[in-house]
N, C-alpha and C positions, 0 to 999 in steps of 0.2 A: 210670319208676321211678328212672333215674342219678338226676336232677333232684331228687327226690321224696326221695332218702338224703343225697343232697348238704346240700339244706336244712336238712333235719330234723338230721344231724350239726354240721354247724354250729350250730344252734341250743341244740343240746345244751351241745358246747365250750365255747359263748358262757355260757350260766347256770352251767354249773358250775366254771369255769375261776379262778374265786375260791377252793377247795377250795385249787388247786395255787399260786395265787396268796399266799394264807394262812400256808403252809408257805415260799416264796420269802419270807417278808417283809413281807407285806404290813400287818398286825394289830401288826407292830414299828413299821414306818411311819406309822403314822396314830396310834399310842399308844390303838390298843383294847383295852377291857378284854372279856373271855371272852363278856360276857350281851351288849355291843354287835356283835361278831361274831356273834353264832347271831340278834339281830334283823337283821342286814343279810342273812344264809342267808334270812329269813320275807319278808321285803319284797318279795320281788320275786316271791312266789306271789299277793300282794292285787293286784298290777298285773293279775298274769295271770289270775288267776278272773275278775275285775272284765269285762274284753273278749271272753273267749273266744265265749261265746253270741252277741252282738249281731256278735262280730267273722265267726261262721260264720252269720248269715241274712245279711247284708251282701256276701260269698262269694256265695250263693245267689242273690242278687239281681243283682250287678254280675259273675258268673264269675270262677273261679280264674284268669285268662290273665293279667291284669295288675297283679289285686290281690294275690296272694302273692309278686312278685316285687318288689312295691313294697314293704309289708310287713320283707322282709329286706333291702331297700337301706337301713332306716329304722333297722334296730337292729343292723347296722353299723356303720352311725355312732353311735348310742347304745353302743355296748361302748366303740370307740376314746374314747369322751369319757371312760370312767373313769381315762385317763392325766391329766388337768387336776385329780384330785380332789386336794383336800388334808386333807381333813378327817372327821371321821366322820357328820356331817350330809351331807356333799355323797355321801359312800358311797351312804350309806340312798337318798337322793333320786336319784340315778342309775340303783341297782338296781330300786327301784322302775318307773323309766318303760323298763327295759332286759325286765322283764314285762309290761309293756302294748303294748311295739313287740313281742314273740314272742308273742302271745298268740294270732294269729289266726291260728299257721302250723301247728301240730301236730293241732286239729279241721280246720282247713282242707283237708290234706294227706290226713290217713286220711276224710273225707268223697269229696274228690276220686280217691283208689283205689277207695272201693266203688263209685263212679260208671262203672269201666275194666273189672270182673272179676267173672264171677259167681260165687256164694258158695261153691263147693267150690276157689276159686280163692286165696281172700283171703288164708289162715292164711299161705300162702309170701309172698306180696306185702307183708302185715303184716312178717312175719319180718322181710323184707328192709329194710324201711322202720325195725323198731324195733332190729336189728341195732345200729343205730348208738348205743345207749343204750349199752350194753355197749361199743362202739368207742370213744367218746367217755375213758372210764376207760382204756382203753390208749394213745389217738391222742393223746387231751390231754394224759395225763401226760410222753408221747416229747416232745412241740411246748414245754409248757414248759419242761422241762430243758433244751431247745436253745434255744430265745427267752432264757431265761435266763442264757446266753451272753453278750446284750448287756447285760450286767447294766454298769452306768454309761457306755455312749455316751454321748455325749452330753450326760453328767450326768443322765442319764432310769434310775431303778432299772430291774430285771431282771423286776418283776411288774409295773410299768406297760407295760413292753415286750409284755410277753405278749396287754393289750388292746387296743393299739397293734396290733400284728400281727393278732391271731386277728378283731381286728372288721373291719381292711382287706380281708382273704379275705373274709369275709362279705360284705362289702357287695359285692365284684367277682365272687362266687357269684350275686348277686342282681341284677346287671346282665347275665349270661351269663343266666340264668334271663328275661329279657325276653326274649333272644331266641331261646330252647329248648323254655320250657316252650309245652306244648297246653293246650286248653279238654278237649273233653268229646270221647269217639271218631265222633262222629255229625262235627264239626266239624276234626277231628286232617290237615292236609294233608300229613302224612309217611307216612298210612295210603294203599293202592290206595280205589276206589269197594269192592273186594270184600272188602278187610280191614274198611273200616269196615260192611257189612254182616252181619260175620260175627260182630264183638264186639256188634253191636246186637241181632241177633238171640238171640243166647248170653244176653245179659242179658235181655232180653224172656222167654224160655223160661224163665229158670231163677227169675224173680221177678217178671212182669209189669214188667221197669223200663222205659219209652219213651226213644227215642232223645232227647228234649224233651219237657221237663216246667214248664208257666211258673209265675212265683212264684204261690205262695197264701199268705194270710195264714192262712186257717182251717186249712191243715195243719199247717203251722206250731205252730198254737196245742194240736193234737191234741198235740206234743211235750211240751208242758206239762201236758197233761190225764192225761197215761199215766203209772202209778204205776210202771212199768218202767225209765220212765229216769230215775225217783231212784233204783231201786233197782240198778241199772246205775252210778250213781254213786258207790253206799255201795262195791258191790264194787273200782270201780276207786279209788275214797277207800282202801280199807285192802290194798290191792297198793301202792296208787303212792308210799305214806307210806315204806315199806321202801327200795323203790329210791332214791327222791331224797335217804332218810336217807343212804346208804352212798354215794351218790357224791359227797355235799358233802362226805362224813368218813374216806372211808377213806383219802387221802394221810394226815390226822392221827393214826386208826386204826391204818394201818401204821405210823407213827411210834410208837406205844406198845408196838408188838414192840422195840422199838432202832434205830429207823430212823430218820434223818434227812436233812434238806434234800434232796437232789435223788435222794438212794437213795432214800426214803420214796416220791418222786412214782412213779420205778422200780419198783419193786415193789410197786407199787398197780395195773401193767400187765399182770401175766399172768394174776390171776383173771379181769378183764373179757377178754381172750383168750380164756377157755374159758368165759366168760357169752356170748359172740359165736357161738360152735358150739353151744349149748345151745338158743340161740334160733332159729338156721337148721335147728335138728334136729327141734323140737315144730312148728314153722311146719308143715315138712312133714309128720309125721305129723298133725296134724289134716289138713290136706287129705287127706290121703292115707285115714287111717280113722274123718276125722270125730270123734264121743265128745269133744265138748268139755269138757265139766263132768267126766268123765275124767282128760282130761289135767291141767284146771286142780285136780284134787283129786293129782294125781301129784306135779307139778312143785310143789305148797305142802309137800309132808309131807316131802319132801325138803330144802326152804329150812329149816321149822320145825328136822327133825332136826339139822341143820349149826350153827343159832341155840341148841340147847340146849345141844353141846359147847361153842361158842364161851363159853357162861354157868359151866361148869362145869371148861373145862380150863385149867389151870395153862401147859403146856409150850409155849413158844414157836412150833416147829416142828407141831404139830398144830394151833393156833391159826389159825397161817398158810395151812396145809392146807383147814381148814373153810372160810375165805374163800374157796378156789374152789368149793364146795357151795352157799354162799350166794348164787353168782353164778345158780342156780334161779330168783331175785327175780323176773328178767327176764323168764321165762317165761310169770307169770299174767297179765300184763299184756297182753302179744302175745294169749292166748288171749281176755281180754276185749272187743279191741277187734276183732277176727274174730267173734267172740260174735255183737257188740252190731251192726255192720255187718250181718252176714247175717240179722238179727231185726228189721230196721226197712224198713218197705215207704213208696215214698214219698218222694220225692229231699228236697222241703220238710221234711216231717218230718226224716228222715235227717241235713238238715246243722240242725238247730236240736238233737234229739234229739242230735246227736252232742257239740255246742259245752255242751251243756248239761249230761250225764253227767260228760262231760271238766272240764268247770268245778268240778263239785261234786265231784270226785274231786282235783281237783287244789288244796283247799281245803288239803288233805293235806298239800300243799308245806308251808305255812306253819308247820305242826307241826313236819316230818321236820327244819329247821334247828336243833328244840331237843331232838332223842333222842339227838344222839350228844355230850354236854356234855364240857368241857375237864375240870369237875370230877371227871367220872367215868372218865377216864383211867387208866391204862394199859387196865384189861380190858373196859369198858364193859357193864358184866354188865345197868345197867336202859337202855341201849337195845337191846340184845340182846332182853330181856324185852318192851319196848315193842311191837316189830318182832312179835315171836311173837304176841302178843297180835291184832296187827293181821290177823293172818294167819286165827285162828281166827274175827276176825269176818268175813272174808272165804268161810271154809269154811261159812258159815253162810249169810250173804246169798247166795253159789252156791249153794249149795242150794234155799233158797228161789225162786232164779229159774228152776232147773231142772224143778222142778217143776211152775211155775204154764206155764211151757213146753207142756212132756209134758202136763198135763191140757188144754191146751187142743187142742194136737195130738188127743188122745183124743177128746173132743168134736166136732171135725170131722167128723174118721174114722167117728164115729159117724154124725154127720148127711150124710156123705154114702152110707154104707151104707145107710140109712133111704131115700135117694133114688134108689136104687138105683145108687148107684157114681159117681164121676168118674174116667172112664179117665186124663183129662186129667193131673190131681191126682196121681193112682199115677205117671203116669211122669214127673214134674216136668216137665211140657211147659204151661209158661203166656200160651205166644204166642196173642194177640188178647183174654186177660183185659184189663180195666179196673178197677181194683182202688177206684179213686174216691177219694171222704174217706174208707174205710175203711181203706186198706192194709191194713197188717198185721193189720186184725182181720177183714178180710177171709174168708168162711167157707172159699173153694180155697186161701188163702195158710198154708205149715209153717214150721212153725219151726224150727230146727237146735236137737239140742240136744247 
């Protein structure tokens, strides 16, 4: 897990550190105009949709040990190259291939957790993993105001400083990571023989997973065939569009309260603070009471609520306020990919299913760079609107997934009372199933709902 939040934060810092960048100077320096800035926010989402799939069967095939750490040695050094840029062609093209080197770390990473933990496990492990969404808005905003500092060493500005800096950590994050990160717990040499029997067994019982599972092409394809992980997609498409909207714009955001230059990044800092507790808090309660679709209908009606004041109040200081309600955002997201992980049987499946929701969800990005416009400044009332909207088609596609869930659960239930019972099944005890090409549709395999 260190390894697992380390990356994943960095990677974060690294894509949205243009936000804070922006606000330092940077859209003065290259002489952008408003619409050229919110396409250089979109560009670097076509890099990352484009990779993420092929990037998690490729995982699959060659294991996470030395490809995710290669991975962020590689866009590393892609961040520091945006200190060479001059121009605003060379922006676009840089951000661009700065999404296709992160592309294979965030399905990568949450594949390779559900691989470690079985499913009444994950919600906390997620948590901790996407904690860092939320960190990323307080940690990046402290790191540029201080990188900021070296504002003309050099003769090097104070926002090239910043990818200078934040891309050299990453990449020395991703040389440590050669030699920290593990493979799978069947293979983990920092485990006893009896640690790794215990996590293998846990997973065995709790989902049929085998300690080794070799590539299949046909399961694989089963990822493609199943109308759950578009639909897996649509939901995390209309959570993920909010998040990325607000954290490419809330330094600018804050700035339309009266805030500027390095106060603006500041006080962009203690909402995602209390977005960071929000997320280690719901983690835990799903694991703890389970009721997913619960939670994710809790933590949205709460975001919506905070999104309508934001649309309607005048007053500075309550504006300010709602911003940490909004920080909710964070929440559905963790809840869906806990979701989508404990409902896919089937490591093949799993890491193509996962690159491939993730992908189509994260189309999203490309959007969320043009909700929050310079034109609509100070109060931002239609990205407000946008963001809410996304939300109710989310309450909608969750629903729909919940339910084709529960009736299928139902159905089993059925068919195994018809057969006079699987004790097996009642007590989630799935050691010695072989669950096949079928996984998840498997007739002994439940679904969380």
């Amino acid at each position: 897990m260190p390894v697992a939040v380390l990356l994943y934060l960095s990677s974060y810092i690294d894509r949205a550190n243009i936000g804070n960048a922006n606000v330092l100077g940077l859209s003065e320096a290259l002489h952008l105009t408003s619409t050229q800035y919110t396409i250089t926010l979109s560009i670097f989402f076509f890099g990352y949709v484009i990779f993420e799939t092929p990037s998690n069967i490729i995982l699959k095939r060659i294991g996470p040990r030395w490809y995710i750490p290669a991975l962020t040695i590689v866009w590393g050094v892609v961040c520091s190259l945006f200190s060479l840029v001059h121009s605003y062609a060379g922006l676009v093209t840089i951000r661009f291939f700065l999404g296709v080197a992160e592309a294979g770390l965030f399905p990568g990473i949450v594949y390779w957790i559900g691989s470690w933990y079985p499913r009444p496990m994950l919600g906390r492990r997620y948590a901790v993993l996407y904690s860092s969404a939320p960190l990323t808005g307080a940690l990046g905003g402290l790191m540029a105001t201080a990188i900021h500092s070296l504002d003309g060493t050099y003769d090097i500005p104070g926002w090239k400083w910043i990818y200078i800096i934040e891309g050299a950590i990453t990449a020395g994050l991703g040389i440590l990571a050669l030699i920290f990160m593990s493979t799978y717990p069947a293979q983990a040499s920092f485990l006893t023989e009896t640690e790794r029997e215990i996590i293998v067994l846990s997973n065995e019982a709790d989902r049929a997973l085998k300690a080794r599972e070799d590539f299949s092409g046909s399961q694989i394809r089963t990822a493609f065939t199943d109308p759950r992980t578009y639909l897996f997609g649509l939901v995390y498409l209309s959570t993920v569009i909010p998040v990325a909207s607000v954290i490419l714009a809330l330094p600018s955001v804050v700035a339309g309260l009266g805030y500027k230059g390095t106060s603006a990044t500041l006080m962009a800092c203690p909402p995602y603070g209390f977005g960071l507790l929000i997320v280690l808090a719901v983690g835990w309660s799903v694991d703890r009471y389970g009721h997913r679709f619960e939670h994710f209908i809790f933590v949205i009606l709460v975001t919506i609520a905070a999104l309508i004041v934001l649309m309607v109040a005048t007053n500075v200081v309550v504006r300010y306020v709602m911003y940490f309600f909004v920080m909710f955002m964070f929440a559905p997201v963790l809840i869906v990919l806990a979701w989508h992980s404990a409902n896919v049987a089937g490591t093949n499946k799993r890491a193509a299913a996962t690159g491939l929701s993730l992908s189509l969800g994260n189309m999203g990005g490309a959007v969320s760079g043009q909700i929050y416009r310079p034109a609509w400044a100070p109060r931002y009332v239609q990205g407000h609107a946008i963001n809410l909207g996304c939300y109710v088609l989310a309450l909608m596609s969750g629903a729909v997934l919940w339910y084709s869930y529960k009736r299928d659960n139902e159905v089993r239930d059925a068919m195994a009372s018809a057969n006079g019972g699987n004790i097996k099944v009642i007590r989630g005890d799935m050691l010695g199933e072989d669950l096949g090409e079928l996984g998840d549709r498997h007739p002994h395999y439940r679904y969380y709902l």
